[in-house]
Structure formats: structure tokens, C-alpha cells
C-alpha positions in Angstrom: 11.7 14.1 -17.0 8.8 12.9 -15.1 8.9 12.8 -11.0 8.7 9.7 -9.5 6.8 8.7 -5.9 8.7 6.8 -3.3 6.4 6.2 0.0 8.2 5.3 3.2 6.6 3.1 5.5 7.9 1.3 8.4 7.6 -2.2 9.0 7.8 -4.5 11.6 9.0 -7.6 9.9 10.3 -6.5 6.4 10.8 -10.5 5.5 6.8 -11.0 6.2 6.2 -7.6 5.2 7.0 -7.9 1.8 5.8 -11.6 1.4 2.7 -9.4 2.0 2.9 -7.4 -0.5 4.3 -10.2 -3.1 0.9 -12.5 -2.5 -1.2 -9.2 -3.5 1.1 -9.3 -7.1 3.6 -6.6 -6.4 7.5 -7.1 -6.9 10.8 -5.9 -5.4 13.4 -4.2 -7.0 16.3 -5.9 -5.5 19.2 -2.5 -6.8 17.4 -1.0 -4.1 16.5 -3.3 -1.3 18.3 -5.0 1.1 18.1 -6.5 4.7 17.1 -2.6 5.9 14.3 -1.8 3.4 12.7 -3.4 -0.1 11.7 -1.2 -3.1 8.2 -2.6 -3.8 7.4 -1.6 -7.6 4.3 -0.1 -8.0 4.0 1.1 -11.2 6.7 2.6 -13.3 7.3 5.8 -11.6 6.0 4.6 -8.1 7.4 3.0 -5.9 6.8 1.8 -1.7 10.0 1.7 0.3 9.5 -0.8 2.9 12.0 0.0 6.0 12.6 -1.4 9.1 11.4 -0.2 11.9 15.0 1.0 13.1 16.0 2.1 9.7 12.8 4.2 9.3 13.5 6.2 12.4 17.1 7.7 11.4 15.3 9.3 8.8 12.7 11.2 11.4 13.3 14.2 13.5 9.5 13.4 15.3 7.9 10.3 17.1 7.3 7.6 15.0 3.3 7.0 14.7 2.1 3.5 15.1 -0.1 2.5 12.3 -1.9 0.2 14.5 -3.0 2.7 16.6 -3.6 6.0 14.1 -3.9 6.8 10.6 -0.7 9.2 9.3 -1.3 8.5 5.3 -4.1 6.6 3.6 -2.3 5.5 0.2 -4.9 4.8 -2.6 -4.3 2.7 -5.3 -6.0 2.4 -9.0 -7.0 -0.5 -10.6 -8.4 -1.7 -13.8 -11.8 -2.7 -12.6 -14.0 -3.7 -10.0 -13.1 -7.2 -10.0 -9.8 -6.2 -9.6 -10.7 -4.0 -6.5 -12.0 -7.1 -5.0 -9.0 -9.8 -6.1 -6.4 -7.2 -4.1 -8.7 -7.0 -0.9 -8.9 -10.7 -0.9 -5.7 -11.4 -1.4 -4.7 -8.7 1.4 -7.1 -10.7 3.9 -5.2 -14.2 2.6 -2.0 -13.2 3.2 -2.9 -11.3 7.2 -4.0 -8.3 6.4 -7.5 -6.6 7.6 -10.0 -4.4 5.6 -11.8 -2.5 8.5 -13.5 -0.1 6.3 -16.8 -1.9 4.2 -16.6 -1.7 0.3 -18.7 2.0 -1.4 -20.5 1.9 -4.4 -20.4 5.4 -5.7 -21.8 4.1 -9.0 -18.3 6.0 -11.1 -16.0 4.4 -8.8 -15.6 1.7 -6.8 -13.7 1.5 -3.3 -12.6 -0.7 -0.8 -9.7 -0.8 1.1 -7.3 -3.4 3.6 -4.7 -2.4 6.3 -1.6 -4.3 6.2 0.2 -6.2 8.1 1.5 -3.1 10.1 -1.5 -1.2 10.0 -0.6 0.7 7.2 -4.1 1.4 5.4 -4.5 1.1 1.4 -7.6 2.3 -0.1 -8.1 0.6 -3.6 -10.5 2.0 -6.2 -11.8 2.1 -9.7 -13.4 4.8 -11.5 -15.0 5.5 -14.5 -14.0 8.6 -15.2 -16.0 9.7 -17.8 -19.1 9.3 -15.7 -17.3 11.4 -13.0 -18.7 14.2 -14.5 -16.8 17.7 -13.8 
């Protein structure tokens, strides 16, 4: 049985939130969302939880940090190539979100990233990994 990865993140307005997320080509699980939270699918065995702001909370024994203001996680993301890189940070910055970081050549991967609509940063990358080396 393999482990699967749900991420937690807290949003302001889940109904913008994951319009967001649907304009950069993910979808929802709807077994597992509702007017608290929506199960973005990521791949097969991840998955983002988008919660409320309120809802988030009951789930924390510490302050809540305001992505806007500091950097808790940065999620990173895979894709199939560099064009593909690209397509997601434009589509991020078409649908309100921000990249605040400039794109890196590393010559075996590729990176550039976007923050979303809550601050939330994604890093997305591809890499050859053959010509990683190692």
C-alpha cells in the first residue's frame, strides 16, 4: 500500500480559491470537499486540502502564519517539461496569482515558481534527471 500526501493550506476565499487552482488544470474531488474545504487532486496519491480559514484553525494548537506575510512550506511541483513550467506560471498570473521569485536555468532542471492567491508559494520545476548526475 503506498502512502498518500494530503497538504493543508488555509484559504481565504475557498470559492476563489479553488477557481484558482481549476484555471491552472487541477480538479476537485467533490467525496471530500465541501463548503469547509476542497480536495484539489494532484496526482494520484497527492492531494491539496484547501480549508477555510476558520476550519483550518481547529486543527492547530499554534498561531496561524499568514502566507502573505512569511513563508511556512514552499510546495514544489513536477512537470513534464519546460514549456509546461511556463504554461502553470502563466496561468497562475491569469487567474491573480503572483510569481515573486524570477525563473533558474540550472541547465538539468528548470524552475520557476507563483504564490497564490493566499500567498501560499508553489515552486514548479523540470528536471532531467539523467543529466543530474549523482
Amino acid at each position: 500500500m503506498s502512502t498518500k500526501m494530503f497538504v493543508n493550506l488555509p484559504v481565504r476565499d475557498l470559492k476563489k480559491s479553488m477557481a484558482f487552482f481549476a484555471a491552472l488544470g487541477f480538479s476537485f474531488n467533490p467525496k471530500f470537499s465541501n463548503e469547509s474545504g476542497a480536495c484539489m487532486v494532484v496526482s494520484e496519491e497527492n492531494f491539496v486540502m484547501l480549508l477555510t480559514e476558520a476550519f483550518f484553525k481547529t486543527f492547530l494548537s499554534k498561531p496561524m502564519a499568514d502566507a502573505r506575510e512569511t513563508t511556512q512550506v514552499l510546495i514544489a511541483l513536477s512537470c513534464e517539461s519546460r514549456a509546461k513550467v511556463e504554461m502553470m506560471v502563466k496561468a497562475a498570473l491569469a487567474a491573480g496569482g503572483t510569481t515573486p521569485r524570477p525563473a533558474k536555468d540550472h541547465g538539468f532542471m528548470y524552475q520557476h515558481g507563483f504564490d497564490d492567491l493566499d500567498g501560499n508559494a508553489f515552486e514548479v520545476f523540470w528536471m532531467d534527471e539523467a543529466a543530474a548526475g549523482g
